[in-house]
MMTF fields as JSON, N, C-alpha, C and O atoms, coordinates in Angstrom:
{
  "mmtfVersion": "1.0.0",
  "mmtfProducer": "UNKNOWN",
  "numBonds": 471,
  "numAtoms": 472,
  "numGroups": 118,
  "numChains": 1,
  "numModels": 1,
  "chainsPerModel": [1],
  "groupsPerChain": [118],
  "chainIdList": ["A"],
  "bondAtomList": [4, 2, 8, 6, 12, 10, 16, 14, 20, 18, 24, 22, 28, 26, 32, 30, 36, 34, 40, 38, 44, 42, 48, 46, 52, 50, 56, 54, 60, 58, 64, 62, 68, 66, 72, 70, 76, 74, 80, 78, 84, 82, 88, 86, 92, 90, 96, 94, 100, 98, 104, 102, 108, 106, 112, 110, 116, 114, 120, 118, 124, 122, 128, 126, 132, 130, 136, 134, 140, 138, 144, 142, 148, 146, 152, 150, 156, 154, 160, 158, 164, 162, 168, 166, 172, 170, 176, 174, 180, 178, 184, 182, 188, 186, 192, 190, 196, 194, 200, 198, 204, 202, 208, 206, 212, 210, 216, 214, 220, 218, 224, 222, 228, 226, 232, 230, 236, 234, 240, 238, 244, 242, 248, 246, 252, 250, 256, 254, 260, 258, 264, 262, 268, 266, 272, 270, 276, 274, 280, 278, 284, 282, 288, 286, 292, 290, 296, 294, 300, 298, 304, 302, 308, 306, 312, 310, 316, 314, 320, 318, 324, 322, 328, 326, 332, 330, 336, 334, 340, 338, 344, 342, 348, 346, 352, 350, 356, 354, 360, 358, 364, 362, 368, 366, 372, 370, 376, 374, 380, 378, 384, 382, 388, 386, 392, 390, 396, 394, 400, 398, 404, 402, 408, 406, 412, 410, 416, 414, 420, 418, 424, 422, 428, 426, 432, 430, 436, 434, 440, 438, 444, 442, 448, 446, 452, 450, 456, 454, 460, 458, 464, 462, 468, 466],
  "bondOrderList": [1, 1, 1, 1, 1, 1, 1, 1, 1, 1, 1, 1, 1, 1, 1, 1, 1, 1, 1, 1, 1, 1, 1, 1, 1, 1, 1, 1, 1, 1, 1, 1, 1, 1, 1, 1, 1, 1, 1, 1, 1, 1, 1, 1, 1, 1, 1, 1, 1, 1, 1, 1, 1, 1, 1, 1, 1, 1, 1, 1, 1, 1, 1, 1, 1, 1, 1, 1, 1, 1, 1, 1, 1, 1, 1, 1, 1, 1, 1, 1, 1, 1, 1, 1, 1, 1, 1, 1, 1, 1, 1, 1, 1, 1, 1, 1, 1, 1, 1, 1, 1, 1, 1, 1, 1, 1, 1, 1, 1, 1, 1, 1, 1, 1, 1, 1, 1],
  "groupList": [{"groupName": "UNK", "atomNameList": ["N", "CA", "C", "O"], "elementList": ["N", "C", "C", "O"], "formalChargeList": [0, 0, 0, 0], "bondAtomList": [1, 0, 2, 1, 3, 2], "bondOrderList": [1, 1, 2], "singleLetterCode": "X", "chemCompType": "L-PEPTIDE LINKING"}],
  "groupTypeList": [0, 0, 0, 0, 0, 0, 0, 0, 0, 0, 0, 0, 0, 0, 0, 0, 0, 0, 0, 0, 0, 0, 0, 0, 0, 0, 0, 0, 0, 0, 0, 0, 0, 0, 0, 0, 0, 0, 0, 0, 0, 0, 0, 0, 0, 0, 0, 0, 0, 0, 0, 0, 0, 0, 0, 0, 0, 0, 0, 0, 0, 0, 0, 0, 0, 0, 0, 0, 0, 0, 0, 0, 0, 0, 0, 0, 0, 0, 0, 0, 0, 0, 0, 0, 0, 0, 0, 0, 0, 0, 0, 0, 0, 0, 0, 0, 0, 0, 0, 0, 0, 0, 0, 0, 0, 0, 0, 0, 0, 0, 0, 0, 0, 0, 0, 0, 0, 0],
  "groupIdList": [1, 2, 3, 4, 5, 6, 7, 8, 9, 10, 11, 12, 13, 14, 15, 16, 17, 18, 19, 20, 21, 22, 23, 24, 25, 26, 27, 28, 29, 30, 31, 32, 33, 34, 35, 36, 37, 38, 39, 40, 41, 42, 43, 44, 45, 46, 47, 48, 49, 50, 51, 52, 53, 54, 55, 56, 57, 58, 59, 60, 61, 62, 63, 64, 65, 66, 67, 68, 69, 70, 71, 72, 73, 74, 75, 76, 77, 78, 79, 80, 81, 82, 83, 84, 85, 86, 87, 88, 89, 90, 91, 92, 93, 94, 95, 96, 97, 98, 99, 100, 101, 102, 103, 104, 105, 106, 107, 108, 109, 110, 111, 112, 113, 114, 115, 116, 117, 118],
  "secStructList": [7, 7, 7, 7, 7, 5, 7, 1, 7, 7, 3, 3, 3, 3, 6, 6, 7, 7, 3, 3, 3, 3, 3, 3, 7, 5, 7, 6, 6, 7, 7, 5, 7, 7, 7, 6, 6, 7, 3, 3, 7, 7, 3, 3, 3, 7, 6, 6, 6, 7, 7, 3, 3, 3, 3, 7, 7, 7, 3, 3, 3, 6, 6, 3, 3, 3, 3, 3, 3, 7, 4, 4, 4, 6, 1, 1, 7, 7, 5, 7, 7, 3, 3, 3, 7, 7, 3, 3, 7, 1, 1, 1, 7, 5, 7, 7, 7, 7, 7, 3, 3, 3, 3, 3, 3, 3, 7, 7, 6, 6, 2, 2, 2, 2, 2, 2, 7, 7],
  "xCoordList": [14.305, 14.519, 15.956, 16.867, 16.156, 17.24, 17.697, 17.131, 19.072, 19.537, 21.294, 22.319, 21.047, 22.133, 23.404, 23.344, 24.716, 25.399, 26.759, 27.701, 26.389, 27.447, 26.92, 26.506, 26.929, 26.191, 27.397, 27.194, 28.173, 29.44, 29.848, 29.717, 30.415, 30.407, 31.395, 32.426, 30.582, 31.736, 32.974, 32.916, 34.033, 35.32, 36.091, 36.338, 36.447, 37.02, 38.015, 37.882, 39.067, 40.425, 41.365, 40.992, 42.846, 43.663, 44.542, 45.071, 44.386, 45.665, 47.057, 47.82, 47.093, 48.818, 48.341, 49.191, 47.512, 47.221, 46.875, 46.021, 47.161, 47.293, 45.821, 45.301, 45.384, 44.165, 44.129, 44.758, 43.258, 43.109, 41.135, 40.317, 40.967, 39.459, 39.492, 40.398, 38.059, 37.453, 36.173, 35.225, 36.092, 34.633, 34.236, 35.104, 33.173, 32.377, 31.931, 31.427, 32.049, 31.769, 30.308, 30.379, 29.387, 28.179, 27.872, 28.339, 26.948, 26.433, 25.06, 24.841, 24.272, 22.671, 21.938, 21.139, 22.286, 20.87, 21.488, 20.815, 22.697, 23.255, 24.576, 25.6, 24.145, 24.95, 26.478, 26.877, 27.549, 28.589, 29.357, 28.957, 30.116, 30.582, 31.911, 32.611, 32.318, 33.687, 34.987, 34.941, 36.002, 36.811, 38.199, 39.311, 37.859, 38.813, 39.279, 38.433, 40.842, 41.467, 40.55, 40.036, 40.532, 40.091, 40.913, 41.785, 41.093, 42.221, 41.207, 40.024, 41.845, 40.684, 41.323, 42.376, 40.624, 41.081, 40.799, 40.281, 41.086, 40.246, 40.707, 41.68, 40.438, 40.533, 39.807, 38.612, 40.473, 40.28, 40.449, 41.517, 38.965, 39.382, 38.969, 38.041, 39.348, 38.924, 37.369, 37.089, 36.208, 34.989, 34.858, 34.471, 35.073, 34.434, 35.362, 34.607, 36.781, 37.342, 37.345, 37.678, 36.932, 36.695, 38.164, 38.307, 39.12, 40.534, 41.452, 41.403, 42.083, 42.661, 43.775, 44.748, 43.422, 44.478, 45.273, 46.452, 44.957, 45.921, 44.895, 43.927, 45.467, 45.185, 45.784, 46.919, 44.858, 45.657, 44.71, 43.601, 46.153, 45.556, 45.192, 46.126, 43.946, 43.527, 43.944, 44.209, 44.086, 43.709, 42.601, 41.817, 42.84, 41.315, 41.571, 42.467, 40.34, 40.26, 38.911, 38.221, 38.479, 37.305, 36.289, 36.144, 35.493, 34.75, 34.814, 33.913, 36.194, 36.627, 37.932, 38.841, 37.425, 38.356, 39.055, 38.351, 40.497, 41.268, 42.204, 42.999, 41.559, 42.554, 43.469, 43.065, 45.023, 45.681, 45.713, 45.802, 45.613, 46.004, 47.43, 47.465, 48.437, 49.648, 49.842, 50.028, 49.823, 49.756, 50.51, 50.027, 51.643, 52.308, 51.372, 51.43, 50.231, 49.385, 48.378, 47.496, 48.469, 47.078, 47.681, 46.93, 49.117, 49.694, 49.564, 50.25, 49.004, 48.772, 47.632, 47.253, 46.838, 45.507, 44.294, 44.438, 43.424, 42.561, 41.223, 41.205, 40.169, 38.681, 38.119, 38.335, 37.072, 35.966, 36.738, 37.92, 36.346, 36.646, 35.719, 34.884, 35.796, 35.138, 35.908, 36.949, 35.42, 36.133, 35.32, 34.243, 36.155, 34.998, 36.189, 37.305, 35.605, 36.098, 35.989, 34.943, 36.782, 36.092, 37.31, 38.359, 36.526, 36.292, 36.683, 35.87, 37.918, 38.267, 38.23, 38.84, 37.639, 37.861, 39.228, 39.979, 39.393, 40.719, 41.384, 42.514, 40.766, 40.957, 41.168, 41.546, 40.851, 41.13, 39.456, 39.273, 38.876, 37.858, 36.699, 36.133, 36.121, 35.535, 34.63, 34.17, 34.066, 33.272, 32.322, 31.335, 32.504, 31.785, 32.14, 33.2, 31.502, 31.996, 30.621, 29.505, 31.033, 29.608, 29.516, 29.802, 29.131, 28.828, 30.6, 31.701, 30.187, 31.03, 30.637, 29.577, 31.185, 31.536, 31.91, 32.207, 32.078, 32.629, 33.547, 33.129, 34.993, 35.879, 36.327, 36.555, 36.484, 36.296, 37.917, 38.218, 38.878, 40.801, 40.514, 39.867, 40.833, 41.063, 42.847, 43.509, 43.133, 44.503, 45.249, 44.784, 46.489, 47.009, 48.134, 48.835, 48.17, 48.449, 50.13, 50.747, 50.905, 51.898, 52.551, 53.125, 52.028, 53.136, 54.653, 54.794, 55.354, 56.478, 56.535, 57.067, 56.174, 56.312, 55.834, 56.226, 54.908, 54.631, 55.902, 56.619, 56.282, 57.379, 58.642, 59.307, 58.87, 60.332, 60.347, 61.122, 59.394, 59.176, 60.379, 60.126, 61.804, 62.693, 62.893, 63.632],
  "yCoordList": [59.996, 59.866, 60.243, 59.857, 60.878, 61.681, 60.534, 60.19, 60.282, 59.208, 60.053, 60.144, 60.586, 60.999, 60.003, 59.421, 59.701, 59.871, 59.916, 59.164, 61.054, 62.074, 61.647, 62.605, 60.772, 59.989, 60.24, 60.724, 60.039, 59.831, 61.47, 62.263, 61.747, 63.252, 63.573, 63.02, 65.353, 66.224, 66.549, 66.698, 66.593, 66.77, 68.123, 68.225, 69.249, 70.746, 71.293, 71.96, 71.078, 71.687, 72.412, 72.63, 72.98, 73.682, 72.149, 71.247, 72.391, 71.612, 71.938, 72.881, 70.264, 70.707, 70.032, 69.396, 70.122, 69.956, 68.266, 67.768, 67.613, 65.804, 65.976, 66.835, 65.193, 64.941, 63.47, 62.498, 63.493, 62.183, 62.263, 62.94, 61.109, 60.742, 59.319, 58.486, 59.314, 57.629, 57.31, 58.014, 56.124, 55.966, 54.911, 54.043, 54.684, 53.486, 53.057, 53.785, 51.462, 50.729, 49.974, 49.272, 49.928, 49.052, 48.433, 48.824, 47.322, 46.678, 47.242, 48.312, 46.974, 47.717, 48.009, 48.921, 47.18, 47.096, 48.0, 48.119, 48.568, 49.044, 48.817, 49.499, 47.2, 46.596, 46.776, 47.512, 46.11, 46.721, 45.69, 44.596, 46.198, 45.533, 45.306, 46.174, 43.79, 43.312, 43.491, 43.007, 44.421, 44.468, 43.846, 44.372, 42.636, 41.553, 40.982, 40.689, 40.919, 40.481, 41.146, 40.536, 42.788, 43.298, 44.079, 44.198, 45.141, 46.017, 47.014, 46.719, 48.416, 49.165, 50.101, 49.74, 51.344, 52.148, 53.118, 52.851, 54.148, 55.725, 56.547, 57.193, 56.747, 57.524, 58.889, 59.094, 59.565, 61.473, 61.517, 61.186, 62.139, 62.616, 63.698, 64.004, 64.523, 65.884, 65.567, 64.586, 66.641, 66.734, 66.842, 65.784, 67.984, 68.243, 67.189, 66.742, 66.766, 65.803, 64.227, 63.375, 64.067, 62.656, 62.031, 60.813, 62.792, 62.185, 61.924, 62.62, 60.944, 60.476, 61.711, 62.162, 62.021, 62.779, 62.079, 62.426, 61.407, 60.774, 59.313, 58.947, 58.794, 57.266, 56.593, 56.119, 56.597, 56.136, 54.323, 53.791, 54.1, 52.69, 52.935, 53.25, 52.785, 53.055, 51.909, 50.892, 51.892, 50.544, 50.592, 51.397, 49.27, 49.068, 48.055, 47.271, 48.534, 47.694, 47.4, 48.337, 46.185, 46.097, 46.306, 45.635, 47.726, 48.141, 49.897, 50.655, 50.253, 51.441, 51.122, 50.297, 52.328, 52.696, 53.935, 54.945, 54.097, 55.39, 55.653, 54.942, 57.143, 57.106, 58.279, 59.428, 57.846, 59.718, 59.73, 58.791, 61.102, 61.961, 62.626, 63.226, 62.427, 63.142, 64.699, 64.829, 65.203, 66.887, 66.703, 67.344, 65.961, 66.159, 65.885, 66.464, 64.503, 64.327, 65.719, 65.53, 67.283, 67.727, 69.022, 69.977, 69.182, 70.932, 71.297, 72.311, 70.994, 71.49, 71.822, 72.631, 70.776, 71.165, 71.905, 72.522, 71.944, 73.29, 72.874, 72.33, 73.261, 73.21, 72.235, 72.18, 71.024, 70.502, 69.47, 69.728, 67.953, 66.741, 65.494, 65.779, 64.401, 63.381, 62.341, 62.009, 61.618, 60.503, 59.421, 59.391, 58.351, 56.946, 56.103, 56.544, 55.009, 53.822, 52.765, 52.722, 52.013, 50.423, 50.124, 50.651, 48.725, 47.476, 46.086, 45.573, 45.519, 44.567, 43.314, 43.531, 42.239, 40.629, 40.862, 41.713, 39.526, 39.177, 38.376, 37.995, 37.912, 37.145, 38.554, 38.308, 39.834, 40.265, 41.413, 42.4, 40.45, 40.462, 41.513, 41.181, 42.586, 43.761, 43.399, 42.274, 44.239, 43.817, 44.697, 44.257, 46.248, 47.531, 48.772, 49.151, 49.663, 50.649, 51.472, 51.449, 52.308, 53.079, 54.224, 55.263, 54.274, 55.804, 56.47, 55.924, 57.713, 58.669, 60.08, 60.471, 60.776, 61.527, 62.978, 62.763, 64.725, 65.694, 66.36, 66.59, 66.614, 67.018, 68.322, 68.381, 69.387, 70.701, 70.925, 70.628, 71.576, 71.756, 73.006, 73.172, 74.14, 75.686, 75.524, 74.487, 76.353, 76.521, 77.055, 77.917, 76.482, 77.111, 77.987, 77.695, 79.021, 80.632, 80.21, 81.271, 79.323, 79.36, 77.545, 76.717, 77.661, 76.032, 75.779, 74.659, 76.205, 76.323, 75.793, 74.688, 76.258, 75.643, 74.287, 73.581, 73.822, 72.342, 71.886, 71.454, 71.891, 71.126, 70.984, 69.972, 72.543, 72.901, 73.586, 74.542, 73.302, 73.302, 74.111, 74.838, 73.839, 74.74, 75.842, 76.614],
  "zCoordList": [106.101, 107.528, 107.86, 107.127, 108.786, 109.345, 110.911, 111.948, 110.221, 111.215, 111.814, 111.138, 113.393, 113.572, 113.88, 114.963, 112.93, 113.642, 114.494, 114.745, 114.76, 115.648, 117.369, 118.022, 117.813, 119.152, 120.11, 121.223, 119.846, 120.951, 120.97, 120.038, 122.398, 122.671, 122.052, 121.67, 121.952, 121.083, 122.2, 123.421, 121.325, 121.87, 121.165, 119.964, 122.338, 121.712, 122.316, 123.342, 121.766, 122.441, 121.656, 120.503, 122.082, 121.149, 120.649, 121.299, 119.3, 118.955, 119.17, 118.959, 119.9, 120.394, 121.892, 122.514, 122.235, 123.652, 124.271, 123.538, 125.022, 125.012, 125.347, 126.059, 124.825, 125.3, 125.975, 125.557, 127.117, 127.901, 127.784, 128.406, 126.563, 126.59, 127.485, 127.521, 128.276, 128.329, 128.137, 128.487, 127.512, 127.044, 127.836, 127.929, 128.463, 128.687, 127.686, 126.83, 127.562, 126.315, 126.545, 127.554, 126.097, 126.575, 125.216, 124.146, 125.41, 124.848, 124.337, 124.906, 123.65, 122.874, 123.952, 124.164, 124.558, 125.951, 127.241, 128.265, 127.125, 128.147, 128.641, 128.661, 129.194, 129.853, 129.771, 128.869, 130.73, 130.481, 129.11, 128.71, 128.798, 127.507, 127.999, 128.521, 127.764, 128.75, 127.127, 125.996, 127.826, 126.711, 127.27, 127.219, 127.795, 128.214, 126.492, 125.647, 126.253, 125.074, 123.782, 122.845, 124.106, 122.759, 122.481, 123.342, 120.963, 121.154, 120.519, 120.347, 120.127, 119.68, 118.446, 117.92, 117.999, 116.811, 117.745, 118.83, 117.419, 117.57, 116.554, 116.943, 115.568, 114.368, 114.041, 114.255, 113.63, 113.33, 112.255, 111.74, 111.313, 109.78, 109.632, 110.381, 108.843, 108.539, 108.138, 107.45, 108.715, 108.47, 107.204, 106.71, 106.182, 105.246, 104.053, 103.189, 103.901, 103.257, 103.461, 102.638, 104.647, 105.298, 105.302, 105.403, 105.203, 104.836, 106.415, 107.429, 106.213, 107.742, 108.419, 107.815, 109.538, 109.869, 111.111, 111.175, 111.837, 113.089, 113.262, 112.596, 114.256, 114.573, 115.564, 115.614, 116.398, 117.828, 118.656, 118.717, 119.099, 119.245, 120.986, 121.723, 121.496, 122.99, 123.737, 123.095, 125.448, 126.266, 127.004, 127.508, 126.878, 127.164, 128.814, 129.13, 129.563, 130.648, 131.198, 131.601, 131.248, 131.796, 130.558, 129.536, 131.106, 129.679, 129.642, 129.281, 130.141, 129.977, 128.933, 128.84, 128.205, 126.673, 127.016, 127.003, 127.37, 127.65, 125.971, 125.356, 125.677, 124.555, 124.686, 124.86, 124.571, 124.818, 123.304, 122.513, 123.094, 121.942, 122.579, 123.654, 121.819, 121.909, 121.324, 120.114, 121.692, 121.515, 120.286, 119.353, 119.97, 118.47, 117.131, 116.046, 117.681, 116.76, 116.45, 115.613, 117.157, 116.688, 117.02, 117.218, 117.113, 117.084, 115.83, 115.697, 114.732, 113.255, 112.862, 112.014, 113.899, 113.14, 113.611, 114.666, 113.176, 113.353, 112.49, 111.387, 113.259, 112.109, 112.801, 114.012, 112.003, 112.383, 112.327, 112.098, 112.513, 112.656, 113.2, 114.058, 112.843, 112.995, 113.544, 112.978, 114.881, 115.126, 115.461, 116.056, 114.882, 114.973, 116.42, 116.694, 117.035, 117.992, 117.002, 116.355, 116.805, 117.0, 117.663, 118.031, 117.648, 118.796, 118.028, 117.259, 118.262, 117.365, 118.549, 119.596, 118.408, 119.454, 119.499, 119.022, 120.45, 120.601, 119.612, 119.92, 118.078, 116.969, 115.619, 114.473, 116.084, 115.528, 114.377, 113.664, 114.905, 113.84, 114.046, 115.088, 113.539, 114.393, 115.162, 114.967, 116.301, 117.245, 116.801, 116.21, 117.049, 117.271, 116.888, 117.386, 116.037, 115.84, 116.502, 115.982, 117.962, 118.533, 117.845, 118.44, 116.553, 115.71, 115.57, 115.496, 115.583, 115.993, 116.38, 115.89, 117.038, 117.353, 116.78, 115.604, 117.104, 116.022, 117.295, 118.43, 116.744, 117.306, 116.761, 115.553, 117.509, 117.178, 117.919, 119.075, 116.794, 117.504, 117.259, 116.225, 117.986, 117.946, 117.298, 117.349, 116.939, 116.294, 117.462, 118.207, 117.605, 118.518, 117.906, 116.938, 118.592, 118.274, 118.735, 118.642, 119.097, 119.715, 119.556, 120.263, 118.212, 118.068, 118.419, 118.909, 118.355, 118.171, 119.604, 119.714, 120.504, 122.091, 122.224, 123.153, 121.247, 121.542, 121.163, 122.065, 120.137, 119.111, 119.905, 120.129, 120.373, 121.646, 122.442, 122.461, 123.482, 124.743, 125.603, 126.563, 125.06, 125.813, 125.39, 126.001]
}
């Protein structure tokens, strides 16, 4: 049996570029999922090595999850990628991890301008 999952949307940009994601967080049944005193992960590993490449801590409000990616975290990289969420209580202790996700970075042809912009 073939269990996808890659559930949470694909994400495709040039590395180097900030990315502004938000997720609605729900519960199994839908409902909204209250991320009052939670904190979260959002983690990127290379697809075919599974190895960590960046790691960003999101805020959370309500049951919207905003995560920036800082253009410094992803002016290098390039190729396929995987990113997971979780969802830690306010004690610390995990709540939720909703699957993940495949993140696709085009290489950007012109790093040097992320890095020094002047």
């Amino acid at each position: 049996m073939y269990t996808n999952f890659y559930t949470l949307p694909e994400v495709s940009f040039v590395g180097g570029a900030t990315q502004v994601l938000k997720y609605n967080v729900t519960n199994e049944d839908g409902s909204a999922f209250s991320l009052s005193g939670c904190t979260a992960d959002f983690a990127i590993s290379d697809y075919s090595t599974r190895a960590m490449v960046a790691s960003v801590e999101p805020t959370a409000s309500n049951s919207l999850l905003t995560v920036i990616i800082p253009a410094d975290d992803t002016v290098g990289l390039a190729g396929k990628y995987i990113y997971q969420i979780t969802v830690y209580d306010s004690l610390g202790n995990e709540v939720q991890i909703p699957n993940q996700g495949l993140m696709y970075i085009a290489q950007n042809i012109h790093p040097e301008f992320v890095t020094n912009p002047s």
